[in-house]
ZAMARGU-4260 file (C-alpha; in steps of 0.2 Angstrom, whole numbers, plus 5000, padded with zeros to 4 digits):
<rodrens>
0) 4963/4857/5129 | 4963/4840/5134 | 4969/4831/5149 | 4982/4818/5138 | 4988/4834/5128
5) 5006/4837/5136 | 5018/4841/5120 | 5016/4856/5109 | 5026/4860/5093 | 5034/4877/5093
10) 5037/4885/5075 | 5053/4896/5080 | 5050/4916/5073 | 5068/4910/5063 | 5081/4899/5057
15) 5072/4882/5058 | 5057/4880/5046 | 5052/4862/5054 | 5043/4864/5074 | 5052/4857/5088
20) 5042/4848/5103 | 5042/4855/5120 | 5033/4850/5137 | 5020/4859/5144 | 5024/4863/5162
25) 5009/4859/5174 | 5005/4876/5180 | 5002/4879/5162 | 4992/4865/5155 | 4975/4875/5156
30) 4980/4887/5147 | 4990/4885/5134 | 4984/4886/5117 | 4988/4884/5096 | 4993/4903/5091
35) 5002/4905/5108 | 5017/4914/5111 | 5030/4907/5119 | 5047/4907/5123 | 5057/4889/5123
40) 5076/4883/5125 | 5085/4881/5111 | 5103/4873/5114 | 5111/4886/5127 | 5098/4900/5123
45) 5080/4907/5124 | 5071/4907/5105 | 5054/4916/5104 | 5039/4905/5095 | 5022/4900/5090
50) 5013/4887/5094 | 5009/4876/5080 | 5000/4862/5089 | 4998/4852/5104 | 4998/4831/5105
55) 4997/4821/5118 | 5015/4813/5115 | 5031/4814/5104 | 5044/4803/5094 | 5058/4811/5104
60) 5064/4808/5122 | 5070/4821/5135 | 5060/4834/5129 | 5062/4854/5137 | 5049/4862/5143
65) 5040/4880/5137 | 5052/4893/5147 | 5038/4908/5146 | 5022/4912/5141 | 5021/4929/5129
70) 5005/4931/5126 | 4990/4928/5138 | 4979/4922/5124 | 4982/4918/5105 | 4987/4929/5093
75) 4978/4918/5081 | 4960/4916/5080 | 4954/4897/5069 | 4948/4907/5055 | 4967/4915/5052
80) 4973/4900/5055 | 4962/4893/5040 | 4968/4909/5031 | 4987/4906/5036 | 4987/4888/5028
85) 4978/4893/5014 | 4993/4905/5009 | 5005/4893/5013 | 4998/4882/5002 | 4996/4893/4989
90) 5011/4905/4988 | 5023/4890/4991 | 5030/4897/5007 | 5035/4890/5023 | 5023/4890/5037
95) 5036/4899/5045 | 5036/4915/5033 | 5019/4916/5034 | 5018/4919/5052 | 5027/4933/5049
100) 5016/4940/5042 | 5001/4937/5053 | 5011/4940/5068 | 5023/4956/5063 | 5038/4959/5071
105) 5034/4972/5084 | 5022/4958/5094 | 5035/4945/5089 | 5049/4956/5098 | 5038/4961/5112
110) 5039/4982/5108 | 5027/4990/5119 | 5018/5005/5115 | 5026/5023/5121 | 5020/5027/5134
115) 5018/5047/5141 | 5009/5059/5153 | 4992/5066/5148 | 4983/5079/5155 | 4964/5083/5159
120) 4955/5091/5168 | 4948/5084/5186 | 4934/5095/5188 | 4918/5100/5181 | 4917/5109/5165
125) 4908/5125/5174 | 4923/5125/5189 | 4937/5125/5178 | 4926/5142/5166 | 4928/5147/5183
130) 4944/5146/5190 | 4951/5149/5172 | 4943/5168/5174 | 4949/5170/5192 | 4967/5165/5186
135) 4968/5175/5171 | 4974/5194/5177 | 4988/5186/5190 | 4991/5170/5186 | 4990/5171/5165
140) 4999/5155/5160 | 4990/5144/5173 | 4972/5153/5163 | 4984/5147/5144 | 4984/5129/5149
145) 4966/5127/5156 | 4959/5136/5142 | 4967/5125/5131 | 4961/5110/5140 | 4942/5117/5140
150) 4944/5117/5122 | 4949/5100/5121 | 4938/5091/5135 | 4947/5075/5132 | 4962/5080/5136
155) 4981/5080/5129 | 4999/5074/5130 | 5012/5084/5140 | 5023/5084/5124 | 5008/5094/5113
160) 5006/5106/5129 | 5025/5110/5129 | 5025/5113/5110 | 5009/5128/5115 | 5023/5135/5127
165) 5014/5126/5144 | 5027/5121/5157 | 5029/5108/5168 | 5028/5118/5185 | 5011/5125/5176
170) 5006/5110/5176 | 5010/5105/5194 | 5003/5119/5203 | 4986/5115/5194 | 4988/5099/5199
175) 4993/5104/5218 | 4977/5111/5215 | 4967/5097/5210 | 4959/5106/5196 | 4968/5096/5182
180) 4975/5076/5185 | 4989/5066/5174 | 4991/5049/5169 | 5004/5037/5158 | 4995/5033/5142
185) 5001/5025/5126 | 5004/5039/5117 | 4998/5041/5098 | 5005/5054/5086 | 4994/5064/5078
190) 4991/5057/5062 | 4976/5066/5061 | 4969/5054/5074 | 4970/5068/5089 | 4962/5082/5077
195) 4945/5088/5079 | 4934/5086/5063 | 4918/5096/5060 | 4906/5078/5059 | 4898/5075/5042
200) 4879/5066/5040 | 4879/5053/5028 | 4877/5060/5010 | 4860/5057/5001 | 4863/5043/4986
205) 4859/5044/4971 | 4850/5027/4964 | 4864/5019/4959 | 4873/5022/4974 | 4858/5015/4984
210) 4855/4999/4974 | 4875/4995/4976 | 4872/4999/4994 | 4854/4990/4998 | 4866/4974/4991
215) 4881/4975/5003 | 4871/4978/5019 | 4858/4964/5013 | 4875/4952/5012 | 4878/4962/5030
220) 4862/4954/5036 | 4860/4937/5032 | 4879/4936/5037 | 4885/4927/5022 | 4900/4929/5010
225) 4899/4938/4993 | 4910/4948/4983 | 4903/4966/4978 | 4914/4972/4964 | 4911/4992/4962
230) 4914/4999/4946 | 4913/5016/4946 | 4919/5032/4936 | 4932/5040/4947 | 4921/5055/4957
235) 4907/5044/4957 | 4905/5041/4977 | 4913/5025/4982 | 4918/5033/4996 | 4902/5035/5003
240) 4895/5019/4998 | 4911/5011/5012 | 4907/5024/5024 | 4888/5021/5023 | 4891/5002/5024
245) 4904/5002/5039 | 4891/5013/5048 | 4881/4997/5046 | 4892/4986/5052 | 4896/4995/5067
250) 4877/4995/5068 | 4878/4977/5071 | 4894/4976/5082 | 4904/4971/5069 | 4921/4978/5064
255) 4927/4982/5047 | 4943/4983/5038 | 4949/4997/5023 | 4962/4994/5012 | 4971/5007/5003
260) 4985/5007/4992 | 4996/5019/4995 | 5002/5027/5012 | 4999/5042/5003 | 4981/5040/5004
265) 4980/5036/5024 | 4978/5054/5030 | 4964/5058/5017 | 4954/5042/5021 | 4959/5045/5040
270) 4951/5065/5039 | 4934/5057/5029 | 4933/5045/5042 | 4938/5055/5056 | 4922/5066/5051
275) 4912/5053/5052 | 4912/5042/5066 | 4917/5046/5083 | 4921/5026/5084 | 4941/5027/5086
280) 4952/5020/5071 | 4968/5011/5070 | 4979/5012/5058 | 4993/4999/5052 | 5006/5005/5040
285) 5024/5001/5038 | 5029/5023/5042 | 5023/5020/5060 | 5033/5016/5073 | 5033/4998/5079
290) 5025/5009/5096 | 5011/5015/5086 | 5009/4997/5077 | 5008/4987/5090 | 4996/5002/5101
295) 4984/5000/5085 | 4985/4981/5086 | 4981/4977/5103 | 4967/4991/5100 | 4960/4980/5087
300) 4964/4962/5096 | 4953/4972/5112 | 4940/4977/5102 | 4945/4996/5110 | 4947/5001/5090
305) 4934/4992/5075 | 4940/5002/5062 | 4955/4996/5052 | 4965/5007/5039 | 4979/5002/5030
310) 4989/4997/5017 | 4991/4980/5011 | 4996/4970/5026 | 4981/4977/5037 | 4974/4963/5029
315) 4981/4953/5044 | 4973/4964/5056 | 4968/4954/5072 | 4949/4957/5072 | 4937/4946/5083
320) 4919/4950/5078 | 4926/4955/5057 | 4911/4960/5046 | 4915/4967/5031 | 4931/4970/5020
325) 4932/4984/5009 | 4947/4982/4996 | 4948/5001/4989 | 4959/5003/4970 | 4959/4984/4969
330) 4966/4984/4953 | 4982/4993/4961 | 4999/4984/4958 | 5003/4991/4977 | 4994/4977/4984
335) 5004/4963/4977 | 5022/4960/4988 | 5035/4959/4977 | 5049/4959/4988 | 5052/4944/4999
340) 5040/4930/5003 | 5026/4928/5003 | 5023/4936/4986 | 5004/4935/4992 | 4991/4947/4984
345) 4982/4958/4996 | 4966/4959/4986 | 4965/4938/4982 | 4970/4937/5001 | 4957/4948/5009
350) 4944/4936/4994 | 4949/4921/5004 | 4948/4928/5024 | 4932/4935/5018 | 4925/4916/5013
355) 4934/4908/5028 | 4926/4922/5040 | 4909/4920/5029 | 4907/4938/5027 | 4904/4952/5014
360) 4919/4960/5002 | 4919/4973/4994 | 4932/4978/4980 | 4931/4997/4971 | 4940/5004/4954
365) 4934/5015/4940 | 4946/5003/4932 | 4944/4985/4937 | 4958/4973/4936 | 4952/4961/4920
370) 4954/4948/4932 | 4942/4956/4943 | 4930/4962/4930 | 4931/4944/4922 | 4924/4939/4937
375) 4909/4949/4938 | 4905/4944/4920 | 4904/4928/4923 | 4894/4930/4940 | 4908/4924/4952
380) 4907/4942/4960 | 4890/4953/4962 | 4890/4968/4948 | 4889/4986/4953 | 4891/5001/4940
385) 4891/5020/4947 | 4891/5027/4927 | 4892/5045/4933 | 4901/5057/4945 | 4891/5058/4962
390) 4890/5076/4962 | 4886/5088/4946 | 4903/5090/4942 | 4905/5082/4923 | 4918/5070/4919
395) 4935/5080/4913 | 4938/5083/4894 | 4953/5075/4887 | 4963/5082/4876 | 4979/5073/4866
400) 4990/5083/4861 | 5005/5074/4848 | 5024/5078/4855 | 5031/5078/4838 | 5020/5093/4832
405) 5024/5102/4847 | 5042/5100/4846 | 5040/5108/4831 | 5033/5125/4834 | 5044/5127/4850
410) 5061/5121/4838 | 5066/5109/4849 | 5065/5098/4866 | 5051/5104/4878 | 5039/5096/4892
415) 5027/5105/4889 | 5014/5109/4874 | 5008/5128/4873 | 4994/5119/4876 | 4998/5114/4894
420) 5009/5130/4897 | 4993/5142/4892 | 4981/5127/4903 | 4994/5131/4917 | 4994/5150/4916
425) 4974/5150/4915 | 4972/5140/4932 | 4985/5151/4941 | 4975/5167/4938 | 4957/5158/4941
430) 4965/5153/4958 | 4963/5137/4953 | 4977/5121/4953 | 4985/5108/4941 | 4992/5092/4944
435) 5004/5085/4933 | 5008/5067/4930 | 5028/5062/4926 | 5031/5045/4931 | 5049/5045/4930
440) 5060/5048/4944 | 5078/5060/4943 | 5085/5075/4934 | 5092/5066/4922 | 5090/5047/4917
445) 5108/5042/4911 | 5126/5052/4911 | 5134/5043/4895 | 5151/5044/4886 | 5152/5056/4871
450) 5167/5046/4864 | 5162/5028/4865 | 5143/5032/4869 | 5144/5019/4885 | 5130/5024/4900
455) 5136/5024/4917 | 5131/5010/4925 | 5127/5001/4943 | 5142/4991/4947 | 5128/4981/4955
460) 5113/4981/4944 | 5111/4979/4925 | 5103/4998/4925 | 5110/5017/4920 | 5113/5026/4934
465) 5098/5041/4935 | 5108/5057/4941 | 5098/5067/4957 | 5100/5084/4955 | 5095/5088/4976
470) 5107/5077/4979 | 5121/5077/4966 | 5120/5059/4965 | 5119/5047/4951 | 5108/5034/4961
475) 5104/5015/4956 | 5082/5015/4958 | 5084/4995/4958 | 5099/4990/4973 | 5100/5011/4977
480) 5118/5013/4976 | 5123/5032/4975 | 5141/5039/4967 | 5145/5056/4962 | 5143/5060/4943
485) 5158/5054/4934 | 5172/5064/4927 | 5179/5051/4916 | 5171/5035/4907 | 5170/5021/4917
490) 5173/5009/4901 | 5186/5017/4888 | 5195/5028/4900 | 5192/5044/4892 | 5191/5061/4900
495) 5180/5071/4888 | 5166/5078/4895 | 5150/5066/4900 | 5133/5069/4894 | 5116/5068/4902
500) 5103/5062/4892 | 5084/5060/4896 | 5075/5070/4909 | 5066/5065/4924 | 5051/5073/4935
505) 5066/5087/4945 | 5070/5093/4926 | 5052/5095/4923 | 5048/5104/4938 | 5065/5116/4937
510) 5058/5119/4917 | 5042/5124/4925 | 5050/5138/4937 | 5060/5143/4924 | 5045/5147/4911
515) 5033/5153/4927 | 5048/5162/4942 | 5032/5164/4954 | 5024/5149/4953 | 5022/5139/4968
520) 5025/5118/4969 | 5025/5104/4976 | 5032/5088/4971 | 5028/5069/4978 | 5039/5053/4973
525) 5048/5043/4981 | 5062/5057/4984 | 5051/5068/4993 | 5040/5057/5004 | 5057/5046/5013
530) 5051/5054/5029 | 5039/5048/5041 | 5024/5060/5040 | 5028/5067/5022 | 5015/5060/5013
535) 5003/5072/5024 | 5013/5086/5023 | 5013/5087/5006 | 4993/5082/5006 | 4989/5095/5019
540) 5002/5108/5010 | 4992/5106/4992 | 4975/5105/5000 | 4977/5120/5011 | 4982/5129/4989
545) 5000/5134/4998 | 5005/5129/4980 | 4999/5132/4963 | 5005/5115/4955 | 5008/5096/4962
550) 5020/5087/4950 | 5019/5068/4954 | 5024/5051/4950 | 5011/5036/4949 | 5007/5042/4969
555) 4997/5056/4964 | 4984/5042/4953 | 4976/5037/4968 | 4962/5042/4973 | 4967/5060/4979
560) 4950/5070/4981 | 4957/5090/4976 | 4943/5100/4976 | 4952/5115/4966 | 4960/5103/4953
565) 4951/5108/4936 | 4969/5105/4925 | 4979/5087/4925 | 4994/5088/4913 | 5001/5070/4909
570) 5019/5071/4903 | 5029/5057/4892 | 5010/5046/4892 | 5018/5032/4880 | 5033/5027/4890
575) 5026/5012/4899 | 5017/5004/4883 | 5038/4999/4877 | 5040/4987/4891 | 5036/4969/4884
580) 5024/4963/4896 | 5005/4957/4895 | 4998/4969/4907 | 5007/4984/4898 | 4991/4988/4892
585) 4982/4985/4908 | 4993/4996/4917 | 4994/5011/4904 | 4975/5013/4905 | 4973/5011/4922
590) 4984/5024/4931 | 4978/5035/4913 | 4960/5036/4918 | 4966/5037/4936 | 4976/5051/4936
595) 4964/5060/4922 | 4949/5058/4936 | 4958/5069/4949 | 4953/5083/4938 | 4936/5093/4940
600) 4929/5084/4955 | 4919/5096/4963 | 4909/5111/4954 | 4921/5118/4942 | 4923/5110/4926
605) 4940/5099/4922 | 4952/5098/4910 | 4965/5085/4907 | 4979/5086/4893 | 4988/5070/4889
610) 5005/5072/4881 | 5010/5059/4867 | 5022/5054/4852 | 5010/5040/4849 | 4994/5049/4846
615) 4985/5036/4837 | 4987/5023/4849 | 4973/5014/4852 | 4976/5011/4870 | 4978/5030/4874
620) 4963/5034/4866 | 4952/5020/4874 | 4960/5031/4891 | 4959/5045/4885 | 4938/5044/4882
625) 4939/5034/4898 | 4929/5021/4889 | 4934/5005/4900 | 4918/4994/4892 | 4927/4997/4875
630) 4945/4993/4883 | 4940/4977/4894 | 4932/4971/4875 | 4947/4971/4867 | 4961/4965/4884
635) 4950/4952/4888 | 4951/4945/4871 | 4971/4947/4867 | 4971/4936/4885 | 4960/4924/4877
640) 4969/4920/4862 | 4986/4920/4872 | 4980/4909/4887 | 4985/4922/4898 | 4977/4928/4915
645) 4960/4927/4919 | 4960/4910/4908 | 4976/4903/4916 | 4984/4903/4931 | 5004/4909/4930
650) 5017/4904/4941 | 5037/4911/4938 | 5052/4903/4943 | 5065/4913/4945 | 5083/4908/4948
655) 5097/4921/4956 | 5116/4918/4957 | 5133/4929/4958 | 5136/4919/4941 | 5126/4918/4925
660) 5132/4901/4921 | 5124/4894/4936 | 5109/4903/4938 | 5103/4898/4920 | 5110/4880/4920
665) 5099/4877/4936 | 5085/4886/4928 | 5085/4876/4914 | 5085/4860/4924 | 5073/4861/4938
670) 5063/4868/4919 | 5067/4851/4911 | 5062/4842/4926 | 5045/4851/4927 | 5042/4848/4910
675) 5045/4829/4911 | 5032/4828/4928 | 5016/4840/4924 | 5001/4836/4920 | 4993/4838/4904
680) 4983/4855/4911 | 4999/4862/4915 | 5012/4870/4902 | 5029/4875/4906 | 5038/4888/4893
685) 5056/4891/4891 | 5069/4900/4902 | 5074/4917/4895 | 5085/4932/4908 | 5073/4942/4919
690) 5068/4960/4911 | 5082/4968/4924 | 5095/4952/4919 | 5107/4957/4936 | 5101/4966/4954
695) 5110/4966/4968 | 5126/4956/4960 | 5114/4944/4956 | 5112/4937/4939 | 5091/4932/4936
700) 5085/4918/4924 | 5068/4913/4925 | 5054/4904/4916 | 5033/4904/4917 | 5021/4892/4920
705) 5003/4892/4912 | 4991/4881/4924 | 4973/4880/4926 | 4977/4872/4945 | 4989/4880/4956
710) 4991/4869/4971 | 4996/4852/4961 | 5009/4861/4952 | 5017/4870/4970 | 5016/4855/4975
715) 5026/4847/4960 | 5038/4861/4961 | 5041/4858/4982 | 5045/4840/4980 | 5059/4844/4967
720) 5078/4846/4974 | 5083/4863/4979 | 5094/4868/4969 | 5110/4877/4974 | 5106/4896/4967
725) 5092/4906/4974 | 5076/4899/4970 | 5059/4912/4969 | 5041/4905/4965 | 5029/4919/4963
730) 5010/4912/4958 | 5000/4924/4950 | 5013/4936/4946 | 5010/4954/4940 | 5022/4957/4928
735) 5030/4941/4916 | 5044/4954/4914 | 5053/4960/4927
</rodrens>
């Protein structure tokens, strides 16, 4: 820092969007720096900040001075800040918001890591065999603890010895002893980050494997930036190909980040890694604590950890010597944050640190976003195909079986074809398991009126209320608002008996009990994986065959590795192809072909039987060969003839108020006012409702904006008036629909 520089601008963590100027007391002149933490004086309080800049002067007199310094260093490095401007540019969001992101709330409120007692031993391997067989006949529980400390050299925390029946006086007698020591460490759940793993060698690749790998660790080298899109058939080894290129990074000192989709998939990607590399791992997810978050973060900022796994906002990870980038299910909607700002894209996000940071990316499906693919067709991104399964296990056989006809020869309403029941039956008496896919949460999806035929709705949402059977709830999945199922109709009054209609994925699973009493399940959504380490329960449960069946929503699509999965039933398939939006398509024949791939992945054959009333759809049938050439063909066109994404940029407005009137009145003149302003590459289409027209007592209006540049038209859209209503821009949005 310079001599003159005296004043820095302070962005507060909230309320103000604009940085207030403050002195820099002498003592700390030296060290102060941009990405600071500090905290200043705001009126009669203390307000925790960033530093934002630092002049030499100010337009304002009598200025404070920085009451405290929060961090010893900045929590910034240049290249995030490059990335951090870049984002605010783009996703029209104050500089503010966007700290938030790059700067999480357990640094920002100062939350330290738990700390507790861990115990090792203090003596040599051979003196504590010793001692352990001289205790063991009169002092037995003292002979427990230290043989559970020679079988985990390293040592453990007090809590986990407690839980093995060890007590604390135990513990202090060997330590009187000197034999065994303590000391106050951050402590880190188990997470499968404490677990012994047996340690695997790198697998031998097959050609295509190698060639996609001799590319990334040539961009490794010569240290430049390049985008390695990995297009591979799901089974085909893109695991391996990250592992064996983070090896390589490590190699040269360098760190690497992994992003998953879905928390779901941390502890399987933890237990590969864990296998692998003795290198320790942090791992940054919104289910740990903000203990464990910030532990994982000052690991990373240290360099202690240069291993990061996470979902999308690991992106951010604070990582000094960054080499390579791994995006894995880039095509997954997860990665887009859809519910406050900014509505940033983790996949397009970690595209641009990668440039900034001038290092290798590398972004994997078996179904590649159009976008993405586009890309690599027009040789914006380096091409990689892996065409077959890495092992010899075959790609599943797909079988479609028509609804219609089945409801038929069962007389009525079922869930399942005697296809799938006799598919079921099989596995259960090979000893094998069976997935099944049922994207739709609840018992039962509405409770309507048999007299005037009305459903039961949120009083806050524009949406049925879907009825819980666990819970004896009806329950809003839009605002979550929960009531008991109705005994008389909300609308005409009358008492007459209510009726549920539609099923969800608890009716399936109690239909399944009901036609097989002994079967075993397990099910994953959103009902069942609320609690902290869930996800791994269930993972570890279905892994460890403690059940038979795992009936999932859209969770169970990604990327699960079940070695005894040889059957995945998928249940109402055509549901998703009825909502009006662009990517309907897109999205049908990804998590399809997905969820279809978790079938036969190791040595015995798999079989997968897609449920439909819509046989002949053309979409289904593209997923159902797993043909994604033949479906990218006919997508990518559509998008051309329409002028939608990857050929245009989209931008949505969207306006929210307590009244209708207003929300669509301001829509429809900040649309006015845009479509007297833009340019000629820029074209602004009407204002209709949102898909979901009322959330939250709000009423949502909203119109799109087609652009072949992003920044002028933000730009356009930040000078206009702020209107009165709620005012949402999202660039690049998922869905045009909701």
């Amino acid at each position: 820092m310079s001599d003159s520089a005296k004043i820095v601008e302070v962005l507060l963590d909230h309320n103000l969007q604009k940085p207030l100027d403050y002195l820099i007391p002498d003592e700390w002149s030296q060290v102060v720096a941009v990405g600071m933490r500090v905290e200043v004086p705001v009126k009669t309080t203390l307000r925790k900040g960033t530093i934002f800049k630092i002049r030499s002067h100010s337009s304002f007199s009598n200025l404070r001075s920085i009451s405290r310094l929060l961090s010893e260093k900045e929590e910034l490095s240049d290249s995030m800040w490059q990335l951090a401007n870049w984002m605010s540019r783009y996703y029209a969001t104050p500089f503010q918001r966007i700290l938030q992101c790059f700067i999480p709330a357990n640094i920002r409120r100062e939350i330290k890591p738990q700390k507790r007692l861990f115990i090792s031993l203090n003596v040599a391997h051979e003196r504590a065999l010793k001692t352990c067989s001289e205790l063991q006949l009169e002092y037995p529980e003292e002979a427990k603890l230290l043989q559970i400390l020679l079988n985990i050299p390293k040592g453990c925390f007090l809590v986990d010895l407690e839980e093995k029946g060890i007590s604390k006086q135990v513990i202090e007698k060997l330590k009187r002893k000197k034999i065994i020591k303590s000391q106050s460490i951050a402590y880190e759940p188990d997470l499968l980050l404490e677990e012994e793993f047996f340690q695997t060698s790198p697998k031998t690749l097959n050609l295509e494997q190698k060639n996609c790998l001799d590319a990334i660790e040539t961009s490794l080298l010569e240290k430049s930036f390049c985008v390695h899109l990995i297009q591979g058939v799901t089974g085909s080894g893109k695991t391996e190909i990250y592992l064996q290129a983070i090896q390589k990074t490590l190699e040269l000192g360098l760190g690497a980040i992994l992003l998953v989709p879905e928390i779901a998939l941390t502890s399987q990607t933890i237990e590969r890694f864990r296998s692998r590399f003795s290198e320790k791992i942090a791992v940054l997810h919104h289910k740990r604590s903000f203990g464990e978050r910030t532990l994982a973060w000052e690991d990373l900022k240290n360099e202690k950890a240069r291993i990061a796994i996470g979902a999308r906002s690991a992106i951010f990870a604070p990582m000094p010597k960054l080499g390579l980038i791994i995006v894995d299910e880039e095509h997954d909607a997860s990665y887009k944050q859809g519910e406050e700002a900014p509505f940033y894209h983790a996949r397009n996000v970690a595209v641009m640190r990668a440039h900034i940071e001038k290092i290798p990316i590398v972004l994997g499906s078996a179904t590649p976003s159009i976008e993405s693919r586009h890309n690599a067709t027009i040789g914006k991104y380096k091409f990689h195909t892996l065409a077959s399964r890495a092992t010899k296990a075959s790609l599943p056989k797909v079988r479609i079986i028509d609804m219609k006809k089945a409801f038929e020869m069962q007389g009525g309403f079922t869930h399942f074809s005697s296809e799938l029941l006799e598919g079921i039956k099989e596995r259960i008496s090979r000893g094998e398991q069976t997935l099944l896919f049922f994207n739709r949460r609840g018992f039962h999806r509405l409770q309507i009126c048999s007299v005037c035929q009305e459903a039961v709705k949120c009083p806050h949402c524009d949406l049925g209320l879907t009825f819980h059977r666990a819970s004896n709830l009806l329950c809003c999945h839009l605002c979550d608002f929960h009531q008991e199922p109705r005994r008389k109709c909300p609308k005409c009054g009358s008492f007459d008996p209510l009726e549920f209609k539609g099923f969800g994925i608890e009716h399936a699973e109690r239909a399944l009990h009901a036609i097989f009493p002994d079967i075993r399940t397990l099910r994953m959504d959103r009902d069942t994986t609320s609690r902290k380490d869930s996800h791994e329960e269930i993972f570890k449960q279905f892994r460890s065959h403690k059940a038979d069946v795992l009936i999932g929503t859209q969770m169970i699509a990604k990327g699960f590795h079940f070695p005894s999965v040889t059957l995945v039933g998928i249940l109402n398939a055509d549901a998703p192809l009825n909502i009006p939006d662009f990517r309907s398509s897109e999205n049908i024949f990804q998590i399809l072909t997905q969820v279809a791939g978790r079938s036969g992945r190791s040595e015995l054959e798999g079989e997968v039987i897609l449920q439909t009333f819509l046989p002949d759809h053309p979409v289904l049938k593209l997923a159902a060969a797993q043909d994604y050439e033949a479906f990218f063909l006919k997508e990518i066109e559509e998008r051309r003839l329409f002028n939608f994404p990857p050929f245009t940029h989209l931008i949505k407005c969207a306006f929210f108020s307590k009244e209708a009137k207003t929300a669509e009145e301001t829509a429809n003149s900040v649309q006015h006012t845009l479509t007297q302003k833009a340019p000629s590459f820029a074209q602004i289409l009407p204002v209709t409702a949102a898909g979901h027209p009322k959330v939250k007592d709000l009423y949502r209006f909203q119109f799109l904006i087609k652009t072949s540049k992003v920044d002028p038209i933000v730009a356009l859209l930040q000078e206009i008036e702020k209107p009165k209503t709620q005012m949402k821009i999202d660039v690049d949005p998922l869905s045009t629909f909701f």
